[in-house]
C-alpha positions in Angstrom: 41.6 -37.7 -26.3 44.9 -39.4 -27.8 44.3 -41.5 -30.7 46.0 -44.8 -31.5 48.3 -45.4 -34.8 48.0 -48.8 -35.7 48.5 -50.1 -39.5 45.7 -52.2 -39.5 42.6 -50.4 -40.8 40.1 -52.6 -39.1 41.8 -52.1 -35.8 42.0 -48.4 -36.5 37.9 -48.1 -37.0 37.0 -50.4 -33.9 39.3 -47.4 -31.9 38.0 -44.7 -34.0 34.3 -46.0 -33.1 35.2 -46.4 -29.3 36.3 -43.3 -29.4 33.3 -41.4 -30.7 31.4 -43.6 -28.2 33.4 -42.1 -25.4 33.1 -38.7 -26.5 29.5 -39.1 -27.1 29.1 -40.3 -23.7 31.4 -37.5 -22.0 29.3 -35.0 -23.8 25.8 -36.5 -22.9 27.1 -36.3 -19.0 28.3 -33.0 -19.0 25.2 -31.3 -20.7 23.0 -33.5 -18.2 25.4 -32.1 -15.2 25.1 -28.9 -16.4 21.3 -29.1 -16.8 20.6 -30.6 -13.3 23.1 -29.0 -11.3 21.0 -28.3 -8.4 19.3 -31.4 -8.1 22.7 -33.1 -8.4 24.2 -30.8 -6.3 21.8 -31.2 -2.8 21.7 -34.9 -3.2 26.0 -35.0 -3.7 26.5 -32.7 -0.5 23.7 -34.7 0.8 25.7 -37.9 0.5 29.1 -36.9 1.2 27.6 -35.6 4.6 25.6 -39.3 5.0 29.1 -41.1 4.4 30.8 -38.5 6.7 33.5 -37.7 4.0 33.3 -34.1 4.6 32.4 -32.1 7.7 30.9 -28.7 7.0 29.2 -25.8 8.8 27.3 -24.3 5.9 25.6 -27.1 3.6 24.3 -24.6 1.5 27.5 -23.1 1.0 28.7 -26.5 -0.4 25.8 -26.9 -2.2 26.4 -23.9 -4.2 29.9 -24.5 -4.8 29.2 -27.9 -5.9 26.2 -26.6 -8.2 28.4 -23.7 -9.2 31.3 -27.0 -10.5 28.9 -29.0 -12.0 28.0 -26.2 -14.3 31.5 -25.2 -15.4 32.4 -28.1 -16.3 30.9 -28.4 -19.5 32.9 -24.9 -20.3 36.1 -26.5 -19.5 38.7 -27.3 -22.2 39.4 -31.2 -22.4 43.4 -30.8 -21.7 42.0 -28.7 -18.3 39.6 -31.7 -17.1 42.2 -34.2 -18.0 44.9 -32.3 -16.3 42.7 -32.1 -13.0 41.5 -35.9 -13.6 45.3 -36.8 -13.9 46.1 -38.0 -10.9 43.0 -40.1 -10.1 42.5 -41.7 -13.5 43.7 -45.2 -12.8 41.7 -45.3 -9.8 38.7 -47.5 -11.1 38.8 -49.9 -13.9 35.8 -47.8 -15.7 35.5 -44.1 -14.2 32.9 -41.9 -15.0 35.0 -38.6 -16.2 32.4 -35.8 -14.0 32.7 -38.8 -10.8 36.7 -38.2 -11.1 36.7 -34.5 -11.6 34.2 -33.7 -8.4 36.4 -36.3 -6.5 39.8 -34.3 -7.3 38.1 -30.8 -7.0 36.9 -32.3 -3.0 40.1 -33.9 -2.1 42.5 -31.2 -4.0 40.4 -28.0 -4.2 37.1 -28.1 -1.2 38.9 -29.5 1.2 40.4 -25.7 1.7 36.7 -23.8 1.3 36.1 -21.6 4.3 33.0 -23.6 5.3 34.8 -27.2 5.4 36.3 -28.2 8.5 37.3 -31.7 7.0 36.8 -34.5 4.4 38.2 -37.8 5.7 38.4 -41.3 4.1 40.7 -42.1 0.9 40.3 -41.4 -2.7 38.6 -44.3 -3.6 36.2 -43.7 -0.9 35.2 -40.3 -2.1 34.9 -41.2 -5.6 32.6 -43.9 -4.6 30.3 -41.6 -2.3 30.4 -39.2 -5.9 29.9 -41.6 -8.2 26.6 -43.5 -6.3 25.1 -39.6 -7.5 26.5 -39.3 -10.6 26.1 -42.3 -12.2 22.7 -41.8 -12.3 23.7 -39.4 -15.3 25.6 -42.0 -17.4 23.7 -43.7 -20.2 24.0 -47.4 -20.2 
């Protein structure tokens, strides 16, 4: 993450300590993904299919896939998850980093999986059928 240069010294440790808060938090989220990948997994697919966001003819095949992204993630280099994030980032005023990153791999990279035969609404309505699962990972 890109820190701030600012003169002041106070200013400079209320950023520095926001910015170990955020890490921290990223972190915590991506170990928990990792670690509950298949619970998170069947309840995301099972949501995306309540919301009708995606269409599919093998749940289980989107299961895995989704399992099998939810446990990379916590591999990936930070400039790789930021460059995938990129284009959604500004979509919420407080996004949860793994909420954006299954969002963008659904709409950018799923959406052309063999066993999808659609994923309708808009970002914001995908990120908000993602993140009603994943926030249950975010500490307060």
């Amino acid at each position: 993450m890109a820190r701030h240069m600012n003169p002041s010294s106070s200013t400079n440790k209320t950023i520095d300590a926001i910015d170990r808060k955020r890490e921290r938090e990223r972190r915590f989220m991506l170990r928990k993904a990792r670690d509950n990948a298949a619970e998170l997994s069947t309840a995301l697919v099972q949501r995306l299919l309540d919301q009708h966001i995606i269409e599919t003819n093998s749940d289980q095949a989107i299961r895995e896939v989704m399992e099998k992204q939810l446990g990379a993630m916590s591999d990936m280099e930070e400039f790789d998850m930021q460059f995938k994030i990129a284009p959604l980032r500004t979509l919420t005023q407080d996004p949860n980093i793994i909420s954006l990153f299954i969002t963008q791999y659904i709409v950018e990279d799923l959406i052309n999986h063999p066993h999808i035969q659609d994923v309708f609404g808009d970002d914001l309505d995908v990120y908000r059928a993602v993140d009603s699962i994943m926030s249950k990972i975010r500490p307060r």
